[in-house]
C-alpha positions as CSV (number, residue, x, y, z in Angstrom):
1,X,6.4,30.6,201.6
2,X,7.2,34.2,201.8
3,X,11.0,33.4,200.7
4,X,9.3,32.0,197.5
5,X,7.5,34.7,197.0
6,X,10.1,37.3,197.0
7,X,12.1,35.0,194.4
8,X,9.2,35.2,192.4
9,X,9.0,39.2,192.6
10,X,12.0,39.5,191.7
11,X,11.9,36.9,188.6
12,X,9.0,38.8,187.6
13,X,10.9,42.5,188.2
14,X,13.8,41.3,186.2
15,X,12.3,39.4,183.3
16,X,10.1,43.5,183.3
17,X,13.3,45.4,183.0
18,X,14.5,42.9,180.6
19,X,11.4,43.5,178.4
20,X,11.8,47.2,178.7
21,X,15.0,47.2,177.2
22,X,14.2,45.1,174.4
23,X,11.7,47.2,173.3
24,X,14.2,50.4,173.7
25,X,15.6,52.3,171.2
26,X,19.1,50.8,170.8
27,X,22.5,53.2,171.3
28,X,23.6,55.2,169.1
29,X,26.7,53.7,167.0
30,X,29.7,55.9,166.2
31,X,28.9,56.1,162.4
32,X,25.4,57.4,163.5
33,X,27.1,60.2,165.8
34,X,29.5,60.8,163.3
35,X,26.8,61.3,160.3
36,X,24.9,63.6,163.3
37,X,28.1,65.6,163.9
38,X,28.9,66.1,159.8
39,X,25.3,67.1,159.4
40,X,25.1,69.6,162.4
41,X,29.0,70.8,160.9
42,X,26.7,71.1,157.2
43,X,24.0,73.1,158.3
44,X,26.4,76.2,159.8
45,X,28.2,76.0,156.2
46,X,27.1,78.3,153.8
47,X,24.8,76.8,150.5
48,X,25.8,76.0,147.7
49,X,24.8,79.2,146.0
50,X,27.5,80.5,148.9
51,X,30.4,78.8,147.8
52,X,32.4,81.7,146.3
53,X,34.0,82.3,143.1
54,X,36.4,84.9,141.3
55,X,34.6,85.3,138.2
56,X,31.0,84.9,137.4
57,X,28.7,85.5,133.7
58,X,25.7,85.1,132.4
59,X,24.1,86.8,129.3
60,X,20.8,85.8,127.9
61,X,18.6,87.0,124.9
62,X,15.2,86.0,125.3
63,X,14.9,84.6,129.3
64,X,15.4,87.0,132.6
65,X,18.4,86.4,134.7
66,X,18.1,85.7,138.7
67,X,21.4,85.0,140.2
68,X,23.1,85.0,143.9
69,X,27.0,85.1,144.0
70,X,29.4,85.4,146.1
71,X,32.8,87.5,144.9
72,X,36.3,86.6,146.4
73,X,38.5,88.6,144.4
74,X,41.4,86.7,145.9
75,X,40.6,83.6,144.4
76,X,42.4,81.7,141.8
77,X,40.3,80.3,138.3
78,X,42.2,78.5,136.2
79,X,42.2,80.2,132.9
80,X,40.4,77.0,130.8
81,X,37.8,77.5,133.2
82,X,36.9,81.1,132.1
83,X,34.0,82.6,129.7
84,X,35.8,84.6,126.9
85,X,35.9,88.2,127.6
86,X,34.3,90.9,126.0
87,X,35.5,92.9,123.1
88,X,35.3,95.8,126.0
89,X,37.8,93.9,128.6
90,X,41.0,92.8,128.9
91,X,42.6,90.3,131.3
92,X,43.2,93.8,133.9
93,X,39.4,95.0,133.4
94,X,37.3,91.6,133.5
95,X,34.3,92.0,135.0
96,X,34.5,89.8,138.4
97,X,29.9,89.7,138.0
98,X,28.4,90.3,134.2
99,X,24.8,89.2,134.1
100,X,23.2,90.7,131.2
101,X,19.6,90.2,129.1
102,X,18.1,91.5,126.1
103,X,14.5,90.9,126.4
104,X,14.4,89.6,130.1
105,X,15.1,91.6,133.8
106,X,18.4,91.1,135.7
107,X,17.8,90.5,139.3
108,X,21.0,89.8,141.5
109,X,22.8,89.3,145.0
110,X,26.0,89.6,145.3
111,X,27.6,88.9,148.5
112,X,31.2,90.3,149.0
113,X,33.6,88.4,151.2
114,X,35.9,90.2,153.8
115,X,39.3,91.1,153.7
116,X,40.6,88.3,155.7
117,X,44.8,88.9,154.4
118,X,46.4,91.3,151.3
119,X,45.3,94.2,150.1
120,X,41.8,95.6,148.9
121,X,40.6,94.5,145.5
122,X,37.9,96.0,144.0
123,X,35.1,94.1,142.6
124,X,33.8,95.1,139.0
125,X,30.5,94.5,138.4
126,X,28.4,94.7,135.2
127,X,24.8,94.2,134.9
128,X,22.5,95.7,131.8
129,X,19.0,94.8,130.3
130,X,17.8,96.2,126.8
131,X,14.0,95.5,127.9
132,X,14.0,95.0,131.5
133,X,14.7,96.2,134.9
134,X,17.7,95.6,136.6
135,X,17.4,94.8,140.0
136,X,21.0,94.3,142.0
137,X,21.5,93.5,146.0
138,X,25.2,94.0,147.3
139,X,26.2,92.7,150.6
140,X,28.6,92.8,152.7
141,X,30.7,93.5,156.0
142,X,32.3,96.9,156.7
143,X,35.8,95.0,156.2
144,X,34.8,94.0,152.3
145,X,36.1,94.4,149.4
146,X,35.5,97.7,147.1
147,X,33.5,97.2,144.6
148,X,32.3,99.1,141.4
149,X,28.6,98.5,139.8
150,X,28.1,99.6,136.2
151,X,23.8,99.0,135.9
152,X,22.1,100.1,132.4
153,X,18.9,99.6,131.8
154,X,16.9,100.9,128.1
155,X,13.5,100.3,128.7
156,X,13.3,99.5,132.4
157,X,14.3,100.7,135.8
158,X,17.2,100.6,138.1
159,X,17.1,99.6,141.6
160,X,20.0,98.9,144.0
161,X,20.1,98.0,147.4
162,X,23.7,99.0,148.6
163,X,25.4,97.9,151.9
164,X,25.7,100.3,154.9
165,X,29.3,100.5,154.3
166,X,29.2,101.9,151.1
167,X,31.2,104.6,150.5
168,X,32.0,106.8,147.3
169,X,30.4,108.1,143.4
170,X,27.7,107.8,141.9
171,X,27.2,109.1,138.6
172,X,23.1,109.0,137.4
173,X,22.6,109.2,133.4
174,X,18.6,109.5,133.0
175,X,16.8,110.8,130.1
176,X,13.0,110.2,131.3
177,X,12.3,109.3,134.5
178,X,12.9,110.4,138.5
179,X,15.6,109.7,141.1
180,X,14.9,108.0,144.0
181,X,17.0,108.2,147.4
182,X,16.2,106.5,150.5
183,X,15.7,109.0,153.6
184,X,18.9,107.0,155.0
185,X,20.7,107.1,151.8
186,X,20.0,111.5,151.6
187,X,21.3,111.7,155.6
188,X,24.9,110.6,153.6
189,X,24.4,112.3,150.4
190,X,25.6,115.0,148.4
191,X,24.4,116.3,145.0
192,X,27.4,118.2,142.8
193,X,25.1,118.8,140.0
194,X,23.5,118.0,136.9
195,X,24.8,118.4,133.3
196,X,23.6,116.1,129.9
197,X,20.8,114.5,131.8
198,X,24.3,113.3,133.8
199,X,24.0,113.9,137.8
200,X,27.1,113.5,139.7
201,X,27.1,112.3,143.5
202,X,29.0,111.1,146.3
203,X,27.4,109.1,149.7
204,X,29.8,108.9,153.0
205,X,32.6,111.5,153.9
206,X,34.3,113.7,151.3
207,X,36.8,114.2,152.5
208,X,38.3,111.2,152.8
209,X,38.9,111.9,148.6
210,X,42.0,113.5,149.0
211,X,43.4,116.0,146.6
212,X,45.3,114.0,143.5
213,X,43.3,110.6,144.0
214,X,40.9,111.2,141.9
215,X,42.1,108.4,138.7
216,X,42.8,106.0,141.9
217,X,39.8,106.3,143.9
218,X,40.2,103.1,146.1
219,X,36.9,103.0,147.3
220,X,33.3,102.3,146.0
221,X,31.9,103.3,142.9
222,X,28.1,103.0,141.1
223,X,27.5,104.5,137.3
224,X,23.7,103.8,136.1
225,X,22.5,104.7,133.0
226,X,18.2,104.5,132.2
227,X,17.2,105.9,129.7
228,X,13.1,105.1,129.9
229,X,12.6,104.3,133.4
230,X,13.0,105.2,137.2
231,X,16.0,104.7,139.6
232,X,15.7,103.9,142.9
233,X,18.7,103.5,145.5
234,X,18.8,102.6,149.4
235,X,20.4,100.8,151.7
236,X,20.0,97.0,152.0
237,X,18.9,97.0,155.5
238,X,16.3,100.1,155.5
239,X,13.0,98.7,156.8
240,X,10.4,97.6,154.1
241,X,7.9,100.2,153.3
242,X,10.6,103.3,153.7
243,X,10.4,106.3,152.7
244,X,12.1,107.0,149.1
245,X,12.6,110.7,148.4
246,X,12.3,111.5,144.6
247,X,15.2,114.0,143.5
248,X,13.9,115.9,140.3
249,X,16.0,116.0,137.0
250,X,16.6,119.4,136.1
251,X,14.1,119.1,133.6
252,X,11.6,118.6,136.4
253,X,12.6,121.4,137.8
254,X,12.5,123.5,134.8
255,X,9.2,122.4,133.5
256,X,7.0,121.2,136.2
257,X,6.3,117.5,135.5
């Protein structure tokens, strides 16, 4: 009797496990690991508002422009892939970003890739708004590219958020309206004057501008022009809520207001 009993235990213990594993989850197959893997590979990979490009354009009359690019100058666009140029560039001076609006704001990101092999190229950049602000975010790793940003704005005002490696000029044309440096920006600053409503800068180390290089300065370079509105530059990673020193036109000066 007990000898039947045991078989029956164990009858009843296997047909259990059996059960158990029936009601399991089966293996994985290799296409399911393999669509796991290519996901996990995806999600490290940039966006698709990541991918890079050489050139990139947009102009608008009546609606705002919001874009994020990223600039390899190194890459190659096949020529039937290009907007025409404007009547201001030629095939040397195309602008690598032009984002421009007549009635609408221009808001951008532009993310600059490093210098991985060759030689520095720097990026030309040209953003403007007739009725709007312009808004423009540049990032970037200390081993990036150059780049020059040309930012007007008529009725609006100019804010730029610059990388911590930035380096080099910046010319302020401003007819009404105040100038606005970051405390982090003004540790790195210096002010050569003002002239025409013109004001003439440089952030980072003079003296690495050495005598004759001024037609091939190598490095960074910003020129904004507002006419009815404020400017406002910092650095891309001072903490929200900063302060932002106001540097008074010579008019302000002059006058009081």
């Amino acid at each position: 009797m007990i000898i039947l009993d045991d078989k029956r235990n164990e009858a009843l213990e296997a047909q259990r496990l059996v059960e158990e594993q029936a009601n399991q989850e089966p293996p994985p197959t290799y296409s399911s690991l393999q669509h796991s893997t290519l996901a996990s590979e995806q999600s490290l990979r940039p966006s698709g508002s990541d991918n890079p490009t050489n050139f990139f354009s947009v102009c608008r009359g009546h609606d705002k422009v919001k874009e994020t690019v990223t600039i390899d100058p190194n890459l190659y666009t096949p020529p039937s892939l290009l907007l025409p140029m404007s009547p201001d560039e030629t095939e040397e001076t195309r602008k690598h970003v032009r984002l421009e609006s007549i009635h609408g704001s221009v808001n951008a990101t532009v993310n600059i890739v490093p210098v991985l092999r060759g030689e520095k190229c720097k990026i030309r950049m040209f953003m403007r708004s007739s009725h709007g602000g312009v808004f423009a975010r540049i990032n970037g790793p200390e081993s990036r590219h150059p780049f020059q940003l040309v930012a007007h704005s008529t009725y609006g005002s100019v804010t730029l958020r610059l990388p911590r490696s930035f380096e080099g000029p910046i010319m302020i044309s401003l007819r009404y309206g105040s100038v606005k440096f970051s405390d982090e920006i003004n540790k790195h600053l210096t002010t050569f004057g003002e002239a025409n409503h013109v004001r003439h800068c440089f952030v980072g180390d003079l003296s690495r501008w050495h005598a004759g290089s001024d037609v091939d300065w190598g490095g960074d370079e910003i020129v904004v022009e507002a006419k009815y509105g404020g400017v406002k530059i910092q650095y891309d990673d001072d903490a929200p809520g900063s302060v932002v020193r106001v540097r008074p036109s010579l008019l302000n000066r002059v006058f009081g207001f």
